[in-house]
C-alpha positions, 0 to 999 in steps of 0.5 A: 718732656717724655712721661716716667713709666709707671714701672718707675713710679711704682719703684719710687712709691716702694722706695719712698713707702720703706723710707718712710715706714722706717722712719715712723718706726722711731716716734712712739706715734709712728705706728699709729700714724701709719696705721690710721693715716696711712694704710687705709689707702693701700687697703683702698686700692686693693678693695678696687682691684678685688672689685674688678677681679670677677666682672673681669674673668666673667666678661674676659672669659666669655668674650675670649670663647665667644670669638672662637670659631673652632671649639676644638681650639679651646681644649688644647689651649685648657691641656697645654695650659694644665701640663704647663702649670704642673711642669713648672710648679714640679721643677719649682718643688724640686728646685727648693727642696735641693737648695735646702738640703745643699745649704742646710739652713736649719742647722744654723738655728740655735736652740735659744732662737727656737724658744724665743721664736716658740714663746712669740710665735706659737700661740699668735692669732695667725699661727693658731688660724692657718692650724685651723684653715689645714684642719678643715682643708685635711678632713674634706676628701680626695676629689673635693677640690673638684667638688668645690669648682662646681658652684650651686649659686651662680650668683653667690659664686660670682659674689665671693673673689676666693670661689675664683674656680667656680667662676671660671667653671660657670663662665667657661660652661655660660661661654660654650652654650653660647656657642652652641646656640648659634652666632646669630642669637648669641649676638646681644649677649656678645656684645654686652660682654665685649662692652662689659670687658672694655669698660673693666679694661678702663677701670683697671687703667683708672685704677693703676694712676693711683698705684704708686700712692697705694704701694708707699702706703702698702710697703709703709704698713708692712715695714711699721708692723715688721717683727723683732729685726733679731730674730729676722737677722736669726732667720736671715739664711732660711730667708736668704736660700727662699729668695735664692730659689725665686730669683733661679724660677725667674731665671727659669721663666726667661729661658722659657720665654726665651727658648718656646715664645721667642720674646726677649726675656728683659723685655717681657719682664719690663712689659710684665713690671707694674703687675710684679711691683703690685703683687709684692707690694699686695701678697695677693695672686688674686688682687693683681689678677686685674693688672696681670692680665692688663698687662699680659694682653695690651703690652706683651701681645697675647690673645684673650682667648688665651689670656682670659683662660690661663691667667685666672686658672693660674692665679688660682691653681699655679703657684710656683713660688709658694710652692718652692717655699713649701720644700724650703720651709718643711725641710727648714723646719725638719733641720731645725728642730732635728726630725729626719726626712729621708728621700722619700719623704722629699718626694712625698713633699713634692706630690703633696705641694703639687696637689696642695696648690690646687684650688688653694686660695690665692690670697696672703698666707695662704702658704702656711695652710699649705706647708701644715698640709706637706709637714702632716704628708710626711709624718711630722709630730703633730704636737710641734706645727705650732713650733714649725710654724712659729720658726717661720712666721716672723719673715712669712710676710716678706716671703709671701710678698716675694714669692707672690711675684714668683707665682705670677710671673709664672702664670704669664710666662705660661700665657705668652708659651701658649700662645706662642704654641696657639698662633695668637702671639701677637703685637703689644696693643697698650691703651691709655686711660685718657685715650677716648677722653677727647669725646666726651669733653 
């Protein structure tokens, strides 16, 4: 009997996790139920793919420099991948901000849904925290997020899964000094790095056989603590034009994949499933990290020289999906509440967007700091962020969700396009987390 595909037994945990979340919506015990019974073990999975995020950078990195012969190779892998991210996350920005203004979902808003929505949302917790979060990230200066990719503990760095940058920095400037003292010394540490990346590669095998479970645990959670199902239906054309510009960035991405890597773009996105079934069900760039870059280097064949480079630069600096919610979002709210934004101040959302992306941690919510940060760019009162921000929180999660899949299927289009543009496209090589298992029985 032929084995199901675990894209197939993620898809039946989603299923099985909304059915059964809807379901406990109905026993006044249900939530809790979910709640203490349930959930732990989606939060248990994604503390296993976090464990294995940074060991899994450091070695993949190393090992991906270390096996360079001309380090000239390195630097047009860093450019091409650098103006790659910008190209796409622009045409995602632009993509946005053109569905919003041709469909205009603000307008749609009534008056009594934007009081019931400020009365449930605009003093929660949330709210009030990713105010916060784009307070701090405002006040600090223009080169602080270079600043910041630059650690003064290595070992604090290394401890911290949302200083991502500044392992990469570390890893990649540890990478070239091996290079540079020579093949022959550099040899015990190569080795202990290529062992380190297999072992991670195992685990995050062992890890992905309780996927399914973990996803029907995640989507069981999130659908017990959705909001009020009206004021979602009151949401429903914001949401609708947000997961129309994500389905056209996936379209994007398939004739990218197409046109420059040469791949079938129904066979990339099959290979590439599993690692967009968890991003959704997770909200987290950096919690499918581990997956993605499983899944990009066994089954779609690209080199870890390239793989190792892209992927956590990407999971970091590149997110397309969020932000094209940024110029849905900020123009949505604008409509909503009758704020003017000229053409120019469009162009101004889709500088700042871009620049925002950069070194925002790629974790749930995070999209909300950010679109704080476009409103302030083109000059929205600040006495009503807390109104904008509670027009749009009650379908943020389901969004995030969504738009998490965007971002990283956008850093593995880039991959597979560099390598493709490198020579080191190569042939799938999947591996099984039983296919050594006969030696040590």
């Amino acid at each position: 009997m032929r084995k199901l595909e675990l894209h197939w037994k993620i898809l039946i945990g989603m299923v099985l996790g909304l059915v059964f979340g809807f379901a406990m919506t109905y026993p006044e015990w249900g939530k809790d139920f979910v709640v203490d019974w349930i959930s732990p073990f989606g939060t248990i999975f994604i503390k296993l793919l976090k464990l294995i995020a940074i060991p899994l950078i450091l070695a993949s990195l190393i090992k991906g420099i270390s096996d360079l012969k001309d380090i000239s190779k390195f630097r047009n892998i860093g450019l091409r991948t650098i103006g790659i991210y910008i190209g796409t996350t622009t045409v995602a920005i632009i993509l946005g901000l053109m569905l919003v203004n041709i469909l205009q979902p603000g307008n749609g808003i009534s008056d009594e849904t934007i009081d019931k929505l400020t009365a449930t949302y605009a003093s929660d917790s949330g709210v009030v925290s990713k105010l916060e979060e784009a307070t701090r990230q405002k006040e600090s200066g223009p080169l602080k997020f270079l600043e910041d990719m630059v650690p003064d503990n290595a070992v604090a760095a290394l401890g911290n899964n949302q200083l991502m940058l500044q392992v990469i920095f570390f890893t990649i400037f540890m990478g070239i000094s091996m290079l540079l003292i020579g093949e022959e010394k550099a040899r015990p540490l190569k080795n202990f790095f290529d062992a380190l990346n297999d072992v991670v590669l195992k685990m995050v095998d062992l890890i992905m056989l309780t996927a399914p479970l973990a996803v029907f645990a995640l989507l069981a959670n999130v659908v017990v603590s959705s909001s009020d199902p009206e004021i979602l239906l009151a949401l429903l054309k914001y949401a609708g034009v947000v997961v129309l510009g994500l389905f056209l960035m996936v379209v994007f991405y398939c004739v990218l994949v197409s046109v420059f890597a040469k791949k079938n773009p129904f066979w990339f996105l099959k290979q590439l499933s599993p690692a967009q079934l968890l991003a959704f069900s997770t909200s987290s760039s950096a919690a499918t990290l581990p997956v993605t870059m499983e899944r990009v280097e066994e089954h779609i064949g690209v080199d870890k020289e390239v793989s190792s480079f892209v992927l956590p630069v990407g999971a970091t600096i590149n997110m397309d999906g969020t932000s094209l919610y940024q110029g849905v979002a900020a123009v949505f709210i604008a409509q909503a509440l009758s704020f003017d934004l000229p053409l120019t101040a469009q162009l101004t959302i889709v500088l700042t967007a871009l620049l925002a992306s950069i070194g925002t941690a790629a974790v749930p919510g995070a999209g909300m700091v950010m679109l704080v940060i476009v409103l302030e760019s083109v000059g929205f009162p600040a006495d009503k962020y807390a109104i904008g921000l509670a027009l749009i929180f009650a379908v943020d999660r389901p969004l995030d969700m969504l738009r998490t899949v965007i971002n990283i299927t956008g850093d593995a289009t880039v991959a597979t396009i560099v390598a493709k543009s490198v020579g080191k496209l190569g042939e799938p090589h999947p591996q099984e987390w039983d296919d050594h298992l006969d030696e040590v029985r």
